[in-house]
N, C-alpha and C positions, 0 to 999 in steps of 0.2 A: 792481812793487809795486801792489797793490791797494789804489780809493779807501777801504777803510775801516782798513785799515793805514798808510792815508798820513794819513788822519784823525786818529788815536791818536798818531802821533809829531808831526805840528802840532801836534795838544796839549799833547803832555808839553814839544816844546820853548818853549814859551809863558811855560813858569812854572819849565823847570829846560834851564839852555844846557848844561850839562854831563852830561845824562843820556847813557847808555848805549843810543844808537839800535839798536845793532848785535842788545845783548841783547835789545830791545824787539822785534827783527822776528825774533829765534829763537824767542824765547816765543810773538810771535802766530804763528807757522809750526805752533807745535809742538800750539800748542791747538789752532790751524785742521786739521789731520790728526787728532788724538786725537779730536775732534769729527764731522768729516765724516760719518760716517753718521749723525748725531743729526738728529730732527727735535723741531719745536714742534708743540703738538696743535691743532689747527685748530677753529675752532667746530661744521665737522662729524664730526668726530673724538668730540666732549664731545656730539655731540647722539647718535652710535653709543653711546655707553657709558654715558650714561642711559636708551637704549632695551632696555637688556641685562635682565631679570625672571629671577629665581632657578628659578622653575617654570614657566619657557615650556617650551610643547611646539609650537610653532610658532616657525620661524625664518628671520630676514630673512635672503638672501644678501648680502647688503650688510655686514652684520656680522662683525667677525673671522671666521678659522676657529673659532676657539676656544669660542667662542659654539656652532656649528655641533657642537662635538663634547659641549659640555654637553648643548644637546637635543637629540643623540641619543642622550645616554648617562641623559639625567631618561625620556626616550620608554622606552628601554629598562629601566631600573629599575620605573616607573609596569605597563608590562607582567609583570614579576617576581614585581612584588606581589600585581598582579590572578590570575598564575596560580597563585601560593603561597595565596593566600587560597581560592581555587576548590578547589584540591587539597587543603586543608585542610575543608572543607563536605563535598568527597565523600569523607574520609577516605583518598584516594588520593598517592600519593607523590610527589614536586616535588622536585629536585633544584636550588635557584637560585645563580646564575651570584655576583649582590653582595651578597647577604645572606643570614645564617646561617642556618640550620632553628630553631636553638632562640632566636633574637637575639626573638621577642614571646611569649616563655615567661610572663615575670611582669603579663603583659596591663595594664600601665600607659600607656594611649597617649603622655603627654606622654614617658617614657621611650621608648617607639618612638619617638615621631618626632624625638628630642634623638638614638637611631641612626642612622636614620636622614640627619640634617642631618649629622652625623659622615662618612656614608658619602660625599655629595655633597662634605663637607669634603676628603677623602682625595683623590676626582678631580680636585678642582681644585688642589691642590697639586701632583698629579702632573703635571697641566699646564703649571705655572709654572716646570717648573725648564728650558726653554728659552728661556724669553722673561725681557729684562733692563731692565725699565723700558721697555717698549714698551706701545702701544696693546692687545695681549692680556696683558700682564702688568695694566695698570692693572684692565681688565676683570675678568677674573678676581679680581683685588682687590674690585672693586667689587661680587661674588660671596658673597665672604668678609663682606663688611660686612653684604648683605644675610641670608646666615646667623646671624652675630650678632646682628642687630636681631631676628630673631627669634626667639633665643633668650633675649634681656633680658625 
């Protein structure tokens, strides 16, 4: 029996002689496995995920993957645009990989880039759906928010 299991039945029997010790160390068995792979975030953990910036094009290695594949995927877009936009100056034809040919038709910038912020939205959703309340799910959340704030 583990001291913090031996802990919790000290206690319970403190204040109740007839509890059910036996249930007591199924329950903590059963949590202690169901949990096992859970961690708590660490102060450096909360100092990664406040260093995460929505339009980084530079990226710490130290930071999630996830992180790592937004700015390649914001580098890669930011490119997209520069040569959609060139190829639209020369008149000449651009075929782009995230964004439509006709998506800056009605030339409203706040409407392009409210597409745009859409388009980064979609990324990072497609991101999320492996990670489950982990340190790149939080991230990635913390993505979403910065999207939002800029869209308010």
């Amino acid at each position: 029996m583990d001291a913090q299991l031996k802990k919790i039945i000290n206690e319970v029997k403190s204040y109740d002689k007839k509890a059910d010790l036996k249930l007591i160390e199924k329950a903590y068995n059963f949590a202690k496995k169901a949990h096992k792979d859970q961690k708590r975030l660490s102060g450096k953990d909360y100092k990664k995920l406040l260093a995460v910036k929505l339009f980084n094009r530079e990226c710490d290695r130290k930071l999630p993957g996830v992180v790592q594949q937004i700015t390649l995927f914001e580098k890669q877009l930011r490119t997209e645009l520069a040569q959609w936009r060139q190829a639209v100056k020369k008149g000449t034809d651009f075929k782009p990989e995230h964004i439509s040919a006709g998506m800056f038709k009605d030339g409203n910038p706040l409407e392009n880039e409210k597409k745009l912020l859409l388009i980064r939205w979609n990324v990072i959703e497609s991101l999320e759906q492996d990670h489950h309340f982990d340190l790149a799910f939080l991230t990635l959340y913390y993505l979403k928010l910065q999207i939002l704030q800029k869209l308010s």
